[in-house]
Backbone bond lengths (Angstrom), bond angles and torsions (degrees), N, CA, C in turn:
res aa  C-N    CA-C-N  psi(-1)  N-CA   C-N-CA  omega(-1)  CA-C   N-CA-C  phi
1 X - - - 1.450 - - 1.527 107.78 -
2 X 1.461 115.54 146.59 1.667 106.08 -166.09 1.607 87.89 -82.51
3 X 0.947 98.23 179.00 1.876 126.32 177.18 1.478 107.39 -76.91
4 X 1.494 116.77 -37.89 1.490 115.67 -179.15 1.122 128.48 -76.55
5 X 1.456 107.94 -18.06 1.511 118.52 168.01 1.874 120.97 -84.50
6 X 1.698 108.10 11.23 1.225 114.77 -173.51 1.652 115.48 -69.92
7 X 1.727 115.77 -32.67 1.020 113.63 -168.13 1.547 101.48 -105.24
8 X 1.520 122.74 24.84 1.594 110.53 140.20 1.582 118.45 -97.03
9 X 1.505 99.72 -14.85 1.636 95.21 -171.54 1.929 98.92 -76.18
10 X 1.581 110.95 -44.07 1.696 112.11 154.11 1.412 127.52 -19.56
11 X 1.489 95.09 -56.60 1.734 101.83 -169.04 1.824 103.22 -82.36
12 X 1.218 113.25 -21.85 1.542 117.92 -168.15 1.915 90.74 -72.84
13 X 1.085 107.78 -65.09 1.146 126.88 -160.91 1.861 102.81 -59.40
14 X 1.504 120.07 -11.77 1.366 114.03 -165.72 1.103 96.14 -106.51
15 X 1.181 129.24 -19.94 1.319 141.79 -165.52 1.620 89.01 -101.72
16 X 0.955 156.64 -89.64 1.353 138.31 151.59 1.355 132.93 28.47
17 X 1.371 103.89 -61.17 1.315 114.67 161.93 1.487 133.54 -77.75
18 X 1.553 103.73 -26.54 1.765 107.21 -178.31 1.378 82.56 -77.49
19 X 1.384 153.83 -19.07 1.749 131.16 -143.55 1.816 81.63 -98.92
20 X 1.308 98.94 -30.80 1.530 93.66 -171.08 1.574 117.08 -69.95
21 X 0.871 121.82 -40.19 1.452 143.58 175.31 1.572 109.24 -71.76
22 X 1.310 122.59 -8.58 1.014 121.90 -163.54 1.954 100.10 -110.26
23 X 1.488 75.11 -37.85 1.978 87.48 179.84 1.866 104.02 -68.94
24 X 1.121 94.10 -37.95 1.827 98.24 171.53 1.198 128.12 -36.96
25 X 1.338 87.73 -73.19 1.635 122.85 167.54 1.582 109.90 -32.80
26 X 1.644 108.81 -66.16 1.218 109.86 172.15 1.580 127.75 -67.32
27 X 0.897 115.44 -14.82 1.670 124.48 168.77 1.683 95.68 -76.94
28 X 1.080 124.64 -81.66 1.492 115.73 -160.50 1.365 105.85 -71.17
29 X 1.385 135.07 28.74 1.482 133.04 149.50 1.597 91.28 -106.02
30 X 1.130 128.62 -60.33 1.812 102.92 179.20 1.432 135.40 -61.30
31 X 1.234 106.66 -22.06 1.498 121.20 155.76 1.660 125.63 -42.01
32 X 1.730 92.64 -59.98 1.353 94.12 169.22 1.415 124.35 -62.87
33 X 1.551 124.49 -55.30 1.280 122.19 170.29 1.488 122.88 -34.89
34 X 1.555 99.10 -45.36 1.601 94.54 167.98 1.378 124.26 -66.77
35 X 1.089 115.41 -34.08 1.511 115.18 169.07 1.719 119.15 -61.61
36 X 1.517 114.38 -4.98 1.316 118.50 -178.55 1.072 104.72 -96.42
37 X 0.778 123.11 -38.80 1.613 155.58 -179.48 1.807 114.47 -43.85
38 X 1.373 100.72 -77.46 1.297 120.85 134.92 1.452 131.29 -17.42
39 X 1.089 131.01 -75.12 1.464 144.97 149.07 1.505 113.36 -20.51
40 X 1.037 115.27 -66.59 1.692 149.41 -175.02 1.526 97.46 -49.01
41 X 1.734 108.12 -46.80 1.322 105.30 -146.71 1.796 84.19 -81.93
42 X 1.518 118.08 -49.15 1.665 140.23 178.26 1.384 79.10 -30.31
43 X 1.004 122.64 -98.79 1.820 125.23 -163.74 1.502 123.77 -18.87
44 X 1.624 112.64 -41.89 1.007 132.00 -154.47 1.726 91.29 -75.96
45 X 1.709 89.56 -61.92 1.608 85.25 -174.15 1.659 121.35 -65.74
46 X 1.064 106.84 -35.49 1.650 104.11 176.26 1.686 109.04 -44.27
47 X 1.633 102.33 -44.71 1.428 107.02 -172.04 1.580 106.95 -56.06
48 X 1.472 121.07 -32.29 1.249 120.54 -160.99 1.427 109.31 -84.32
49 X 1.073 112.00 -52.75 1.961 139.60 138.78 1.753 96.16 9.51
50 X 1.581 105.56 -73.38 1.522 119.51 -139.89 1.898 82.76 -79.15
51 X 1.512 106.02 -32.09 1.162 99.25 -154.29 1.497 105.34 -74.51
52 X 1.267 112.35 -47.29 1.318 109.85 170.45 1.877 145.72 -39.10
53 X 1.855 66.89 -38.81 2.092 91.24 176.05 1.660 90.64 -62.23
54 X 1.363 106.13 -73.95 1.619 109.60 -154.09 1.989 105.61 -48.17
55 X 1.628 103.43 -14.97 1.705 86.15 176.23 1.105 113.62 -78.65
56 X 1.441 119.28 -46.04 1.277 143.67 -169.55 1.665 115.16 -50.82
57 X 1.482 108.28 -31.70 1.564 112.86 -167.03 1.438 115.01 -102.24
């Protein structure tokens, strides 16, 4: 490979890595939200759960 073509295989390869790090990034921020999400929803139904028992009985 010539020498002059070193600083596109550099720039290919750096850029490579920020997209990767970047897709990460964005996975474990939607992950979490979903996991709040989740939570949120657990609450919701328990709440509805409790509410129902206490009419019902």
């Amino acid at each position: 490979m010539p020498s002059e073509n070193l600083p596109y295989l550099f720039a290919v390869y750096s850029v490579t890595w920020v997209l990767f790090f970047a897709y990460v990034f964005y996975v474990s921020r939607r992950q979490r939200d979903l996991e709040r999400e989740i939570k949120d929803l657990r609450a919701a139904m328990k709440s509805v759960d409790e509410d129902s028992s206490s009419s019902s009985g």
